[in-house]
N, C-alpha and C positions, 0 to 999 in steps of 0.2 A: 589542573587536570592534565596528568600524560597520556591517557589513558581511555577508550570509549569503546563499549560496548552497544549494536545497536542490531534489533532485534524484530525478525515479520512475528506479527499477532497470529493468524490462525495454521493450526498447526504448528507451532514453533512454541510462542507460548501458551494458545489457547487451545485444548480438546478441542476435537469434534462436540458441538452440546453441553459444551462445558466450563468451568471457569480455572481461571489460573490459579495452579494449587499452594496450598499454604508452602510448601519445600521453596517452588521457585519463587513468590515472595521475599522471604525470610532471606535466600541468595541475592536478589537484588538488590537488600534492603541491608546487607552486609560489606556490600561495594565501599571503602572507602572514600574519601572526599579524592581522591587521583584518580578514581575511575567513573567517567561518566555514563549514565545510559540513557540509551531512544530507543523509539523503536519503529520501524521500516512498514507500511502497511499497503496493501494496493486500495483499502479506503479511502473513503471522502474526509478530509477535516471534522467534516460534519458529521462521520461516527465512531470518534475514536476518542473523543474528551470522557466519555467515563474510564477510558485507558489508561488516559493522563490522569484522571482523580485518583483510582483506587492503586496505582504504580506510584503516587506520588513524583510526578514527573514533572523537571522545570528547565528542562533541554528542550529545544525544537526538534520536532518531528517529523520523518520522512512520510506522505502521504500520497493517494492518485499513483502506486507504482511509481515515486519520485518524479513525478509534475509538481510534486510541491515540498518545501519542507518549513512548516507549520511553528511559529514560535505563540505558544496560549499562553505564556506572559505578557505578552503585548500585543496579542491579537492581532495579528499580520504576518504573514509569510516572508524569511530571510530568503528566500529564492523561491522561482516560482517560473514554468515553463506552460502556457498556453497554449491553447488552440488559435491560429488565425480568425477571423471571424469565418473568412472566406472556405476555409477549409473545414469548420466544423458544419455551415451552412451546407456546401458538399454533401459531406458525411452524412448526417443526419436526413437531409432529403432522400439519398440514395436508401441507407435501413429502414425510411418509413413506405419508402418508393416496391418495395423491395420484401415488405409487411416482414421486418426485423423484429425481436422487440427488443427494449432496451433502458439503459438510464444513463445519465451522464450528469457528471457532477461537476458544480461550478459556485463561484463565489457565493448566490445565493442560498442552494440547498440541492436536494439531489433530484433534477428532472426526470421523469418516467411518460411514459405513452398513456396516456388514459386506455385504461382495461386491459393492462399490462399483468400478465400472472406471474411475475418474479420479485415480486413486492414484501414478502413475506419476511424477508432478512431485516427489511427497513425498519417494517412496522410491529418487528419483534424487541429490533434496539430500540426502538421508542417507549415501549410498554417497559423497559428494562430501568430506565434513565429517569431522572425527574425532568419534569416539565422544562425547565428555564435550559438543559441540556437537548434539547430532544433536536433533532437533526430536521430543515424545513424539508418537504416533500411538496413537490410542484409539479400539477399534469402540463405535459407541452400542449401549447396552444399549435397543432401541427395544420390547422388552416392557413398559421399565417410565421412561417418561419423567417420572413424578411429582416426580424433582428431576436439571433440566437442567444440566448442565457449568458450572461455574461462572465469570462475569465472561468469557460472551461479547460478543466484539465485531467479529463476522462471521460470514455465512453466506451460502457460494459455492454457486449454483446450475446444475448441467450443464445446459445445453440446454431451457430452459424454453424453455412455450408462449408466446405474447403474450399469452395472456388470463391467463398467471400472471404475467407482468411487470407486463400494465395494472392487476391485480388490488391486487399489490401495494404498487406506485405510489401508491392510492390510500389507502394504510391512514395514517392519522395520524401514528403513532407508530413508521414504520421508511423510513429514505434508501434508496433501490434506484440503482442505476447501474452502470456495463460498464466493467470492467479489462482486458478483451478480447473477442474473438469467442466466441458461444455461449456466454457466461455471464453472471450478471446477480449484483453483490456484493448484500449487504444487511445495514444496519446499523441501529443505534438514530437516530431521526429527531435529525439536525444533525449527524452524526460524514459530516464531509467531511475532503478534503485539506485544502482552503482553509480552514476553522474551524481544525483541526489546527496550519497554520500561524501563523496567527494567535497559539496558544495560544505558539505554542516563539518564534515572536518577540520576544510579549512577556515571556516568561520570560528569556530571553536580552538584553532591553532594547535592542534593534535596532527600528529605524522601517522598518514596511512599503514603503514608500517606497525601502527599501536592502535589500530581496528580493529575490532572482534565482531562478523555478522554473521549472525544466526539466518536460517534458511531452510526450506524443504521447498521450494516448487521452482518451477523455469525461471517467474520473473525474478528470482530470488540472486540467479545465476550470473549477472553481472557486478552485485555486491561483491563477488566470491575473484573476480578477473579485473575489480580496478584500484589493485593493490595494496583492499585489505584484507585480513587474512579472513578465511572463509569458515565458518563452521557449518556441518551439514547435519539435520535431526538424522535418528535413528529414521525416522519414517519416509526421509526425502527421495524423491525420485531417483533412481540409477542415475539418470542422466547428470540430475543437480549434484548428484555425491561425487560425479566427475572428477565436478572443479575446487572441493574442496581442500582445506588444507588438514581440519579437521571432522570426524564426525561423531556426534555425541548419540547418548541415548535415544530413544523415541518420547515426541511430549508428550503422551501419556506416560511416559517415568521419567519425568521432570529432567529432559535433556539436556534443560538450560540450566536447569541450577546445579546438574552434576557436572555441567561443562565449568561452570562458575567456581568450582569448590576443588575441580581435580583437572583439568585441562590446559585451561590458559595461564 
C-alpha cells in the first residue's frame, strides 16, 4: 500500500437520511490493492461497524473525532487518547450540575442521562443493524458518579451555551470542537482527526504526503493542516474549504467517488 484514502461518514459519504450511493460504492470498490481506505468519524466505535460491514473495510478506523482509531480485525484500538478519570469525573459532574444533556462514549457502550431527548440517532442505528452489531446504550447512574465509565473518549454536548463552549475551550486538558450544528464534541486535549491520522498512517507506513481526507465540517479541519492533502465536499463549510487543497462535489452528487475517479 502507498497509498490511503480516509474519509468522515456524515455528509462526506453519507446524505443527510440517507445511505451511501451505489456510484460511491463502486469507486471505493475500484481502489486497487496500492490504495487503502478508512474512514474518519466523530462516532463511537460502537456505531460505525455496519460501516465497516457494508464498505467492506479491514484498515483501522478513525473514531470519537480521533480519540480513537479502531482496528475490528482484532477488536482493539491501534491508538487510543482518553479521558483522565479525573477530568471526565470534572466534566460530567459540572453538565449534570449545570442540567446539560449529553452522552459520552467509552469502552463499554454509549452513556446517556436518563430522559435525555437526543437519543433518537442511537436508537435509530440500532433498529438499522442486527442484533449481535447493535451499539450497548447505558443510563448514567448520576447519583453516584465516584467511578466514571471506563476508557472514555468523548462527550457530545446538546445545545450548549457559549459561555460553556468558551469555558471549556479554555480548560487545558480537553480538545472542544463541532461535528455539526448545536453541539460541541469534547475530548482528552490532542485527540483530533488530524493527530488520529497521523497515528494510522504511520502504523500503516504510508507518507503523509500520499493522504487523501475527505471532509465537510470544523472537526474535519485538522485532517486538512497535518500534512495530508485535504479534500473538501461540495457542501463543506467556507471555513473547512479554507484549508483545503482540494474540493470535490457535494455528497449528494457522489463527491467522493467523482473525487476518486477524476481528482486524485
Amino acid at each position: 500500500m502507498d497509498r490511503l484514502i480516509v474519509c468522515d461518514i456524515d455528509n462526506t459519504l453519507l446524505p443527510p437520511g440517507g445511505k451511501i450511493s451505489d456510484a460511491t460504492m463502486e469507486a471505493i470498490a475500484s481502489l486497487g490493492s496500492h490504495t487503502g481506505f478508512s474512514i474518519a468519524t466523530g462516532r463511537s466505535f460502537h456505531v460505525v461497524r455496519k460501516f465497516v460491514g457494508d464498505l467492506g473495510l479491514t484498515l483501522p478506523v478513525i473514531t470519537s473525532n480521533g480519540a480513537q482509531v479502531y482496528d475490528y480485525q482484532r477488536e482493539t484500538p491501534i491508538y487510543e487518547s482518553c479521558f483522565s478519570e479525573r477530568s471526565a469525573s470534572s466534566l460530567m459532574h459540572r453538565l449534570i450540575s449545570e442540567g446539560f444533556d449529553f452522552v459520552a462514549y467509552g469502552k463499554d457502550g454509549i452513556f446517556y442521562r436518563p430522559g435525555s431527548t437526543h437519543m433518537d440517532f442511537f436508537l435509530n442505528y440500532n433498529k438499522s443493524v442486527r442484533p449481535e452489531i447493535r451499539a450497548p446504550l447505558i443510563p448514567l447512574n448520576e447519583k453516584d458518579l465516584s467511578s466514571v465509565p471506563k476508557a472514555l473518549t468523548k462527550v457530545l454536548v446538546y445545545f450548549p451555551t457559549s459561555d460553556l463552549t468558551k469555558s471549556l475551550s479554555s480548560e487545558k486538558d480537553l480538545e472542544v470542537t463541532s461535528s455539526m450544528p448545536h453541539v460541541i464534541d469534547i475530548m482528552a486535549k490532542g485527540s483530533t482527526k488530524g493527530n488520529a491520522v497521523v497515528a494510522l498512517a504511520e502504523y500503516l507506513q504510508v507518507p503523509l504526503s500520499s493522504v487523501y481526507c475527505f471532509g465537510d465540517n470544523e472537526n474535519d479541519i485538522s485532517m486538512f493542516t497535518c500534512g495530508a492533502v485535504g479534500v473538501a465536499m461540495g457542501n463543506a463549510s467556507e471555513e473547512t474549504k479554507k484549508y483545503a487543497s482540494i474540493v470535490t462535489r457535494n455528497c449528494k452528487d457522489d463527491g467522493v467517488a467523482y473525487a476518486i475517479r477524476h481528482l486524485l
